[in-house]
Phi, psi and omega in degrees: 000309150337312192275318200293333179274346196261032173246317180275322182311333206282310202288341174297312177294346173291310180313289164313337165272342159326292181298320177308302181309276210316326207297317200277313176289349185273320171299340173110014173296143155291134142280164186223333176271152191214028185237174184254348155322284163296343163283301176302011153302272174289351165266353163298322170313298173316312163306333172285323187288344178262352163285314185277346177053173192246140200246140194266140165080325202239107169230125184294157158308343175270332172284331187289328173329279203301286152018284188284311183313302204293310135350263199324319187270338145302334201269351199252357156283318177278350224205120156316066184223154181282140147347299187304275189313316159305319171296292191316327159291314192283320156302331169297263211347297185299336184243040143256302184273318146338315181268342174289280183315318180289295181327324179291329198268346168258330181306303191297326186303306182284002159247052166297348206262354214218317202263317187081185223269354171269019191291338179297312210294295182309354182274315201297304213306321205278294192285357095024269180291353182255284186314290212300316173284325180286297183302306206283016160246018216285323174263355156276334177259027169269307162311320170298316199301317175288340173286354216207004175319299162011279175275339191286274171338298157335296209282318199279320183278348172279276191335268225308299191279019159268314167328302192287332170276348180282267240266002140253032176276323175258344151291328160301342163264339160267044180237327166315283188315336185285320205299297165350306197279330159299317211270340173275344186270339167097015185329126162261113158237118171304344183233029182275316186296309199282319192281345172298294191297325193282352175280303207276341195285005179264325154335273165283340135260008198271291187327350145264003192263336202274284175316249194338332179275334194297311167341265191336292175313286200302340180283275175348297167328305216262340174262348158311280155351299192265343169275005171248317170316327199276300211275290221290331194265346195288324177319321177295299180304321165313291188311313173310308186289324167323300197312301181309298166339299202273326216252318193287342178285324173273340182287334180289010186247351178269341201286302197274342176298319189306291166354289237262346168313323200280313174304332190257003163307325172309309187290314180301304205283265263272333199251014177260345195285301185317312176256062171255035178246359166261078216285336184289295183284325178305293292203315185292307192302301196295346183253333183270343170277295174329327174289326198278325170319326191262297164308003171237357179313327205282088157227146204228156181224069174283356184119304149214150223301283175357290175291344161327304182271355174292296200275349157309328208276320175305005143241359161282336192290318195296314188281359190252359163246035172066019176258133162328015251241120216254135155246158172178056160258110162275083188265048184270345190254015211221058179286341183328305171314118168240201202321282165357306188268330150291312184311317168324303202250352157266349175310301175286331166303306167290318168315305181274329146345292199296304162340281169301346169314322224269325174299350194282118190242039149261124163283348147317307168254153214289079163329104192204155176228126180252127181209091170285129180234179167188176193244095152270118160059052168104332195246107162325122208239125146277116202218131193220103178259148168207164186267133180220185193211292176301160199288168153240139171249137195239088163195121224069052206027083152207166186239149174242165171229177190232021161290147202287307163336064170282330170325304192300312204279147188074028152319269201319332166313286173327303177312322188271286144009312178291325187284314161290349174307308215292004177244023190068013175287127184258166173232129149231173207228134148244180176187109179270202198270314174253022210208119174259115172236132168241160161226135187262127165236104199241112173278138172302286203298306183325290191296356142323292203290276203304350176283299190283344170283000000 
């Protein structure tokens, strides 16, 4: 009997260095050796872990010690791998498959009358097919685990601590029947009262100390849970803003081109007066000016280049949907601000204009974007009204939707909000039935004053 158990510990432990290897070529580690040296390396390593074998319910800490050491050092011969990572694979690995085979191996135990004399076998075989399906399903439930981590973590500290109250529910009835039993034989135990009282305060109060760490935890989670969505949309608003950023930069040199079109009129108009005895030609020149004209009229001077190129390009967007588009910002005085953040926030300001514009398919109503600024009592005041047809729900100045994307929608918002913080800027939303308006209030002087300290 003796020799059949230290025959399956060996084949349990073959399984465990087996799996290790698949789990690690399923992450995608290189092997690295290619000499016959380092292969006989690891199988000289191998031999102590299959001597020492995988122990069934039970593994002392000295076997588990020798174990990860011994792992580890094989994984960091075989594998295009660092020391730090090697230890660290090898310690998951190793107290994951342990605690999956020791759980299989006592669930089997307390059914020994239903399993028979065959419980070692059905254990390796049981523990096999459960590790062995999780690596070769390993990037799909990698994938889960990171969308879930979360709710995972939840679900694992509810399960661990219902485990923990069932089993001082029932170790608590049997230290009762142990109590019994003394006390009817007339049995003296000195320490029978304290181990009584100390049974019943786990019974009746550890379980609620246990619901209270549950709160707390399961509170953690869920703010875990909402500061990475948060990180995860703010990230989202960077890149966008980067994207803008770097493209309204490459529109400058198209920008000065427009401009310098405007300069040369003067020069166009002296060679068409030279050639009017040529009608032909006159007639080409006078059309091909026109083409350059027209693609370059919508040009603006605010003051800076940037916002320039903002609104030029958000007004080839305005004409081809047919929308109105009124600009009249004077920004020569306001560099506090910087680039980045001027892109944020009129870029998106006009960007969702343009959005709600585009919902409207009644031809009554006027598609149109207005967008102003002035300076009152101290404060860079911005104001961008445009015409919708859709409802808004409004509330606590945010606006909600009832589209299924909700993450997405209201990036642009969020962006502009994030970008008026760093000056102390507030945004407020009104809204009618046909009428969008937001204002921008950014104080001047403060931000002046924090430039030049």
């Amino acid at each position: 009997m003796l020799d059949s158990v230290y025959s399956l510990a060996i084949v349990n432990m073959v399984i465990f260095i087996v799996l290790f290897f698949m789990l690690m070529n399923k992450r995608g580690y290189v092997y690295k050796f290619k000499i016959n040296i380092q292969f006989i390396l690891i199988l000289i390593l191998s031999i102590p872990l299959i001597i020492i074998r995988m122990p069934f319910g039970i593994v002392s800490l000295q076997i588990l010690i020798i174990i990860i050491l011994i792992l580890s050092l094989i994984c960091k011969i075989t594998y295009q791998i660092d020391i730090r990572k090697s230890i660290i694979n090898s310690v998951i690995y190793s107290l994951l498959y342990i605690l999956i085979e020791c759980s299989i191996h006592w669930i089997l135990q307390f059914s020994s009358t239903y399993v028979g004399e065959y419980m070692l076998e059905l254990n390796i075989v049981i523990n096999f097919i459960i590790i062995f399906t999780c690596i070769y399903f390993f990037n799909r439930l990698q994938k889960i685990y990171n969308n879930n981590k979360y709710y995972i973590y939840i679900i694992l500290t509810i399960a661990v601590n219902v485990v923990i109250v069932l089993f001082l529910n029932i170790s608590t009835e049997k230290i009762e029947d142990l109590y019994t039993i003394v006390a009817k034989n007339n049995i003296e135990y000195t320490y029978n009262m304290d181990t009584m009282m100390f049974s019943l305060f786990m019974k009746y109060t550890f379980p609620y100390i246990l619901f209270i760490i549950n709160i707390i935890l399961i509170s953690i989670f869920i703010n875990s849970i909402k500061s990475e969505k948060e990180k995860v949309k703010m990230q989202f608003v960077d890149e966008k803003l980067d994207m803008q950023y770097k493209y309204y930069l490459m529109a400058k040199e198209s920008q000065e081109k427009m401009k310098k079109v405007y300069h040369d009129m003067n020069n166009h108009m002296e060679n068409i007066k030279r050639l009017k005895d040529n009608s032909e030609d006159v007639n080409k020149y006078i059309n091909n000016i026109e083409d350059e004209v027209k693609s370059t009229k919508n040009i603006y001077n605010t003051g800076n280049v940037l916002l320039d190129i903002i609104f030029h390009e958000k007004s080839k967007a305005c004409m081809e949907n047919n929308i109105d588009f009124n600009v009249g910002i004077d920004f020569s005085k306001y560099n506090f601000i910087e680039m980045i953040d001027i892109s944020s926030i009129f870029s998106n300001l006009v960007d969702n204009a343009i959005e709600a514009c585009n919902k409207i398919d009644d031809n009554n109503i006027e598609k149109y974007i207005t967008i102003k600024s002035t300076f009152i009592k101290g404060y860079y005041v911005v104001r961008c009204e445009n015409s919708k047809i859709n409802k808004v729900i409004i509330k606590n100045n945010k606006i909600f939707t009832s589209k299924k994307d909700k993450f997405l929608h209201g990036i642009g918002l969020d962006s502009i909000k994030s970008s008026i913080k760093k000056y102390n800027g507030e945004l407020k939303i009104k809204d009618s039935e046909y009428k969008f308006i937001i204002t921008i209030h950014i104080p001047v002087e403060e931000n002046l004053i924090e430039i030049f300290v």
